[in-house]
C-alpha positions, 0 to 999 in steps of 0.5 A: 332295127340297128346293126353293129359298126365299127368305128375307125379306131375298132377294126378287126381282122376279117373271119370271113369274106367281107365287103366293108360300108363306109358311111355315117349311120350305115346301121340303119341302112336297108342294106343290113337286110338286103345284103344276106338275100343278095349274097345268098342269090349270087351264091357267095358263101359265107360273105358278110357285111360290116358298117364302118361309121365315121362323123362328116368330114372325119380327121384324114386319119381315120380314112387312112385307118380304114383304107389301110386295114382292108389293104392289109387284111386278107378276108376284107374284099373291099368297101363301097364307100358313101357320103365321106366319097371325096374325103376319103380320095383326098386322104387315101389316093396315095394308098391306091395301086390303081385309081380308075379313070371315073374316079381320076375324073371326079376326085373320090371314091365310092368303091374300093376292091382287090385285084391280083394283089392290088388296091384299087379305086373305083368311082360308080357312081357316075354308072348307078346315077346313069341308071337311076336317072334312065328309070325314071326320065324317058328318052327325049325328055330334056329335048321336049320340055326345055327343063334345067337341072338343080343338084343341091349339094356338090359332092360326089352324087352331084359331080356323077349326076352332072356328068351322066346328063352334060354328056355330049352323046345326048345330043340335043336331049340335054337340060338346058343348063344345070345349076349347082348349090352347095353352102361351102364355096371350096365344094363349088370351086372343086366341082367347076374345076372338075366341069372344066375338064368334061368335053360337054357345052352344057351350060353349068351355073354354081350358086353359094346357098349358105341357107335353105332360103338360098335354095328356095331362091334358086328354085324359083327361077327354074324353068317348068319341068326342071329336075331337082335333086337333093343330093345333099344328104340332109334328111338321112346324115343330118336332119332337115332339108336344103328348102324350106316349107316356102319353096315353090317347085316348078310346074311339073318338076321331077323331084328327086331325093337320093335318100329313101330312108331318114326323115326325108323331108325335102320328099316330104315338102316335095309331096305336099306340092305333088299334085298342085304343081303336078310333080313327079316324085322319086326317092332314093331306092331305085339308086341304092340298088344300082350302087350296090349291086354295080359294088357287089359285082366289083368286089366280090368279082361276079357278074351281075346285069343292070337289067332284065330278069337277074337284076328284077329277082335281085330288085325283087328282094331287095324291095321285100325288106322295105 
């Protein structure tokens, strides 16, 4: 099932409290359905959920568009904001009361909220992509098996994920080295410059992969147990993935999809080599849940926790609706 969307060019005064989702194909996200469990759960009355579709790499207008209506709307609370993270930043940052220090950092929005009176953006993605990772990743695993990580695509996700793992108070339970790919050389220029400014020795590496087979290319020479991620949007905003039906994993790679809807076939190829490679595979859902809800909670002003029974419950319906 669809739902409704607005485009930039449509917007319309809010009639009742709103979180606006800033996305590509937002109609069809799980989010439609979860999101009405959620505000009933949290007890925000009457709140709804509006989608708000914009084409990959929209005119800078059109960020502005967006960004000025919901500054200017009483009822539109704020927005959480995917794929367009780093465009939207680029257009808007002038349009922000206050920007926080995450998303100074990284150069992009994932969340927008008001405040007394204030606009202000927000980066969380540096705090679900923490989350996720720690669902599924133990303690001293990078420290036991020497892995490296592989972020296919440089944009937001990977720039939140690349920091969470470089970071310096992990000691010794860190990979090895994390190696960027992405087919647009201004995005690996943008995410080194932004690595240069982290206090972390990780050892970073950026590779231009213009097509699938690059990728598959890099893939083979990580090291065994390696995590890697598609974080390229590919399988949910554009069909395909960033390897090929020829890329090998490493032996007991994790690999991670941070889609869990689409045609997801970087999963699709990950799960054909499951159990010869002996991989563990992750898709996307565990990430949605954190990103939101960390939204939610910002926006709508309320506290929710990252863990224990509140967080289970609001787990629990969102997974009803899969």
């Amino acid at each position: 099932m669809t739902f409704p969307t607005m485009t930039a060019l449509d917007l319309r005064p809010a009639t009742a409290p709103t979180l606006y989702f800033i996305g590509v194909t937002t109609g069809r996200s799980s989010i439609q359905h979860v999101f009405p469990r959620w505000a009933d759960a949290l007890g925000l009355d009457g709140a709804v959920l509006q989608g708000v579709d914009l084409p990959l790499h929209a005119p800078a207008d059109d960020y502005r568009r967006v960004v000025e209506f919901i500054a200017a709307d009483p009822l539109s609370l704020g927005a959480l904001v995917t794929t367009h993270k780093i465009d939207l930043y680029a257009a808007c940052r002038d349009l922000f009361d206050e920007i926080d220090p995450f998303a100074l950092l990284m150069g992009e929005t994932s969340c927008i909220s008001k405040r007394d009176g204030k606009l202000i953006c927000h980066a969380k993605d540096p705090i679900s992509s923490g989350l996720a990772l720690d669902a599924f990743i133990p303690d001293g695993y990078w420290r036991s098996t020497g892995a490296d990580a592989l972020c296919m695509g440089a944009g937001g996700s990977t720039i939140a994920i690349s920091w969470y793992l470089s970071r310096r108070e992990s000691g010794a339970d860190r990979p090895r080295r994390i190696v960027v790919t992405n087919r647009s050389p201004q995005r690996l220029e943008h995410i080194r410059d932004i690595h240069a400014q982290l206090d972390t020795d990780t050892a970073f590496e950026y590779v231009l992969t213009p097509s699938p087979a690059d990728n598959d290319r890099v893939l083979a020479h990580l090291a065994p147990g390696s995590l890697v991620v598609n974080a390229t949007g590919l399988g949910k905003d554009a069909p395909g993935s960033p390897l090929t039906d020829a890329g090998v994993f490493p032996a007991r790679a994790i690999a991670w999809d941070l889609n869990y809807r689409g045609d997801l076939v970087f999963l699709d190829q990950a799960r054909a080599q499951e159990d010869v490679r002996g991989l563990q595979v992750e898709d996307g859902w565990i990430y949605f849940v954190h990103g939101w809800t960390q939204v939610i909670a910002e926006v709508f002003h309320v506290e929710i926790p990252t863990a224990g029974p509140s967080f289970e419950r609001l787990s629990e319906l969102a997974l009803a609706t899969r």
